[in-house]
VMD Tcl script that builds the backbone (N, CA, C; Angstrom):
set m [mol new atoms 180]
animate dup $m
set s [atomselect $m all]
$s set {name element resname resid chain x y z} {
  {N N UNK 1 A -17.061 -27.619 -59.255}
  {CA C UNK 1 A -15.638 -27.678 -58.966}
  {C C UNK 1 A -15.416 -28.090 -57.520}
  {N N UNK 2 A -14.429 -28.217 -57.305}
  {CA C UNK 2 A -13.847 -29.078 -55.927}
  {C C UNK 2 A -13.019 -27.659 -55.025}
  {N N UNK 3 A -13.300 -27.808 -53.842}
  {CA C UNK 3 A -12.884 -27.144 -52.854}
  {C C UNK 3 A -11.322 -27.633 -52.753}
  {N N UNK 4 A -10.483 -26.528 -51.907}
  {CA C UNK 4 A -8.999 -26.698 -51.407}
  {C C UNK 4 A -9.321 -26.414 -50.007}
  {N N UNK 5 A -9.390 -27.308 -48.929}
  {CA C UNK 5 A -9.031 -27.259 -47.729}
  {C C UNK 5 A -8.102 -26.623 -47.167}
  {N N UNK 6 A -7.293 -25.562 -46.581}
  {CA C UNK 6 A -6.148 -24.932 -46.408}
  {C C UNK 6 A -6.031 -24.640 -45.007}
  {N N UNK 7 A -4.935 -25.245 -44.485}
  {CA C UNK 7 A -4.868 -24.727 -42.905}
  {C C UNK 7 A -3.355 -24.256 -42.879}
  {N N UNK 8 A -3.142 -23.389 -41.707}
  {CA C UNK 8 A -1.881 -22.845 -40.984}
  {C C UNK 8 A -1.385 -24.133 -40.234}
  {N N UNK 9 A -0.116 -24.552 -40.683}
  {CA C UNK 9 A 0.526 -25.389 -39.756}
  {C C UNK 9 A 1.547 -24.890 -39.023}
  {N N UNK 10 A 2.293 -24.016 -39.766}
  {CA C UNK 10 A 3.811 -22.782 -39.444}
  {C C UNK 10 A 2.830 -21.590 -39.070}
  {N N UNK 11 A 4.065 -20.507 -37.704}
  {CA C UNK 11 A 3.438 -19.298 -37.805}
  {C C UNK 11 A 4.188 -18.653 -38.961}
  {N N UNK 12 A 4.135 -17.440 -39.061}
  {CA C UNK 12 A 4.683 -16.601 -40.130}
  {C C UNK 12 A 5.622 -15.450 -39.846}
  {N N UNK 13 A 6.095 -15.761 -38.538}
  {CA C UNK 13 A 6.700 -14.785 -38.179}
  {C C UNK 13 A 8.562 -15.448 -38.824}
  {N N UNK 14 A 9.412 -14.433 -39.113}
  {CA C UNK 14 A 10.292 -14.783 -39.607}
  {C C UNK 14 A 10.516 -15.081 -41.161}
  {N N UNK 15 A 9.485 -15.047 -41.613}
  {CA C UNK 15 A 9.221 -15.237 -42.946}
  {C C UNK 15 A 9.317 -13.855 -43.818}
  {N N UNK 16 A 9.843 -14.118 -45.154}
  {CA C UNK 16 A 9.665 -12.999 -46.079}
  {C C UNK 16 A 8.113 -12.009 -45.703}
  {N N UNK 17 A 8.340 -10.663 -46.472}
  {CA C UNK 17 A 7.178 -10.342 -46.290}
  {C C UNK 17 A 6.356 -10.830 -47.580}
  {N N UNK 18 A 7.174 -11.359 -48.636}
  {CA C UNK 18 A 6.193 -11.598 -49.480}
  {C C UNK 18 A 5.421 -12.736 -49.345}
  {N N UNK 19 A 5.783 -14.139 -48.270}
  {CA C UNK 19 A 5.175 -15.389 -47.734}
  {C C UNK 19 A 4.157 -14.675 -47.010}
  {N N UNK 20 A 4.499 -14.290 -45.864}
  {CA C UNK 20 A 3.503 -13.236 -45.206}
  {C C UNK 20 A 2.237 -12.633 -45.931}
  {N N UNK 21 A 2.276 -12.128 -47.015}
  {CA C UNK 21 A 1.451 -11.460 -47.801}
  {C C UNK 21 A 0.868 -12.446 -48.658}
  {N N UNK 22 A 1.333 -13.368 -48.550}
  {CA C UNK 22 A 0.804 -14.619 -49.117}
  {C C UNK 22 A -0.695 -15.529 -48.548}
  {N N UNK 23 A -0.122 -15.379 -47.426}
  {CA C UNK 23 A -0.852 -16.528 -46.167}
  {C C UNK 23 A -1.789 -15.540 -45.957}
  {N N UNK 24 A -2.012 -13.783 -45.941}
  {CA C UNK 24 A -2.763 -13.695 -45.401}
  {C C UNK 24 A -3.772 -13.028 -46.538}
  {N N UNK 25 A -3.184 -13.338 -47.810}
  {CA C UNK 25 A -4.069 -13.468 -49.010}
  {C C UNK 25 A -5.123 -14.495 -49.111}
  {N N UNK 26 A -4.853 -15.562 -48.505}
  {CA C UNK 26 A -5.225 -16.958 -48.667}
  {C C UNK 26 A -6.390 -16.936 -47.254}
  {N N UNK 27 A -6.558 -15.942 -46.325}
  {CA C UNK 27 A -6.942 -15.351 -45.144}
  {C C UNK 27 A -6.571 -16.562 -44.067}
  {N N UNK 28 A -5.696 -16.739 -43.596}
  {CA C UNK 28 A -4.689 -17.239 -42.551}
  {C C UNK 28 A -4.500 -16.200 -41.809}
  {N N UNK 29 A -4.142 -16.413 -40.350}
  {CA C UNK 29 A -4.152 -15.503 -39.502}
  {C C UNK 29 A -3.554 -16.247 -38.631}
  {N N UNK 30 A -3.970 -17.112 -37.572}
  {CA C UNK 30 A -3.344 -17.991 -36.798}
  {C C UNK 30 A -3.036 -19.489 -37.140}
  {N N UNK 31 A -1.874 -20.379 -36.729}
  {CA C UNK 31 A -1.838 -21.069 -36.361}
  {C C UNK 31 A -2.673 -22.146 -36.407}
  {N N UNK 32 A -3.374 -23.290 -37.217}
  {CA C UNK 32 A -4.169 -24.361 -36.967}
  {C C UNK 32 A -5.285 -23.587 -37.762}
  {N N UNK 33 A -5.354 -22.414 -38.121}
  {CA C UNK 33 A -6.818 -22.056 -38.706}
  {C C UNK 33 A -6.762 -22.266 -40.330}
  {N N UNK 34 A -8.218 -22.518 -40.311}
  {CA C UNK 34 A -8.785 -23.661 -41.802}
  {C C UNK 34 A -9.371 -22.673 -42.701}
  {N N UNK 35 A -8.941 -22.698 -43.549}
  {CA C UNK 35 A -10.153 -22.251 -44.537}
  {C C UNK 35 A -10.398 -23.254 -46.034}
  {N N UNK 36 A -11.441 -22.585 -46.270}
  {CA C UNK 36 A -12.019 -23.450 -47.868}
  {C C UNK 36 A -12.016 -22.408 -49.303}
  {N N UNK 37 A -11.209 -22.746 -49.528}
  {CA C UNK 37 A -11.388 -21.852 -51.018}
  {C C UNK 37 A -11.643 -22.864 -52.488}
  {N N UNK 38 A -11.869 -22.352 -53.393}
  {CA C UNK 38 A -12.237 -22.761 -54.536}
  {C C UNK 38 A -10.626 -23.341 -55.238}
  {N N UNK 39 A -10.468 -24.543 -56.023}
  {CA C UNK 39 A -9.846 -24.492 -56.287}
  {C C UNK 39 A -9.133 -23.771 -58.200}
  {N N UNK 40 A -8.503 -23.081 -57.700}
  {CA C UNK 40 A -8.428 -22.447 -58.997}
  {C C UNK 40 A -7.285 -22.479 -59.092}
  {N N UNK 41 A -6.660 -22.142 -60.609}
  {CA C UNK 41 A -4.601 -22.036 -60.438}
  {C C UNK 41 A -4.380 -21.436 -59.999}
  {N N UNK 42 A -5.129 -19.899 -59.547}
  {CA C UNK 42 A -5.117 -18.716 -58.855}
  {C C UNK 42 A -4.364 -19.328 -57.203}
  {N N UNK 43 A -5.337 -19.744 -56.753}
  {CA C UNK 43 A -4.959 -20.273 -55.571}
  {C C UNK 43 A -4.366 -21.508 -55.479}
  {N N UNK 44 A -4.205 -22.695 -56.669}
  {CA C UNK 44 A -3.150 -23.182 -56.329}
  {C C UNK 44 A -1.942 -22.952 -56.497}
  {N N UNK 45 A -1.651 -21.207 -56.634}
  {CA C UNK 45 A -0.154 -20.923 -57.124}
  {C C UNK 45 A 0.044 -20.091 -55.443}
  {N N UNK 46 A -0.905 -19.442 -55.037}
  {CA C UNK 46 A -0.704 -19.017 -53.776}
  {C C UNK 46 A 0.060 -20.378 -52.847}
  {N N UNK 47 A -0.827 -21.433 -52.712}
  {CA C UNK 47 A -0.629 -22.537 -52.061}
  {C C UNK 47 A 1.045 -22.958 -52.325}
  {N N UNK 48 A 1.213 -22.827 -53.917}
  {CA C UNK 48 A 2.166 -23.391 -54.153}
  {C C UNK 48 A 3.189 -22.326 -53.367}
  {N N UNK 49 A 3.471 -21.113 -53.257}
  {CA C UNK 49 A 4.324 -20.264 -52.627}
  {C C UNK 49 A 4.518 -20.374 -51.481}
  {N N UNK 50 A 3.545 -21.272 -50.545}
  {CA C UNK 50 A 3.855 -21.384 -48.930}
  {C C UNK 50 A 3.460 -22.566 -48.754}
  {N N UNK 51 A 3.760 -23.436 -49.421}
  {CA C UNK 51 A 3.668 -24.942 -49.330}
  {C C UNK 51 A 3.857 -25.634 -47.993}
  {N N UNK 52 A 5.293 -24.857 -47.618}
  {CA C UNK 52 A 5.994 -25.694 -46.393}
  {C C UNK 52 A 5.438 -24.521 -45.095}
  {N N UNK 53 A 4.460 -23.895 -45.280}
  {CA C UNK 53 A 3.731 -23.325 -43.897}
  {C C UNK 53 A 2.400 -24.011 -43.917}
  {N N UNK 54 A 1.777 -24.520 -44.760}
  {CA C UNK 54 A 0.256 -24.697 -44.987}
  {C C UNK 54 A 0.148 -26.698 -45.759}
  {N N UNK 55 A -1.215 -26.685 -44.947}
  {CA C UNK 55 A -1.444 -28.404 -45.162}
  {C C UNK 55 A -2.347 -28.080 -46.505}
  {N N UNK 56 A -2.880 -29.119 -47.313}
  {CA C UNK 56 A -3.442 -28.865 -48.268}
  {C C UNK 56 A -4.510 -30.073 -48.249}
  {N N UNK 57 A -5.993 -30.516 -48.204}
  {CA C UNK 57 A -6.894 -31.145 -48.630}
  {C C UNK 57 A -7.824 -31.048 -49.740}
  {N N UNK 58 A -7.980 -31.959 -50.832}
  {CA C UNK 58 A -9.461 -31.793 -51.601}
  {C C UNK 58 A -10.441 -32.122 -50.639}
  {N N UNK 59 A -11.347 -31.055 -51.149}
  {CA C UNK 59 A -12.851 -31.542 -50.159}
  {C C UNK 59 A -14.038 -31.324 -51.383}
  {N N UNK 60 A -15.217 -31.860 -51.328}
  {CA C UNK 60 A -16.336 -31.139 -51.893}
  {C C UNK 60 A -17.504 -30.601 -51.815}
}
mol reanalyze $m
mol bondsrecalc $m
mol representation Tube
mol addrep $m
């Protein structure tokens, strides 16, 4: 399976707490920081909930 590239582009301050609880499901923390998760619907439904805070890449 193919990786999801995921970075922080928005901070999260001001945001619902449920976006909040979102991003840091996805383990986001700051600003510009990357992570790699698996892509699953699991996490592309997270992704899909904070779309407009977070960049999105396939990688493999």
């Amino acid at each position: 399976m193919s990786n999801l590239k995921i970075t922080l582009k928005h901070g999260i301050v001001n945001r619902t707490p449920k976006q909040r609880a979102t991003v840091q499901t996805l383990g986001l923390r700051k600003i510009g920081q990357t992570v790699v998760r698996e892509d699953t619907p699991a996490n592309r439904g997270l992704v899909q909930a904070v779309r407009h805070l977070v960049t999105v890449e396939e990688v493999d």
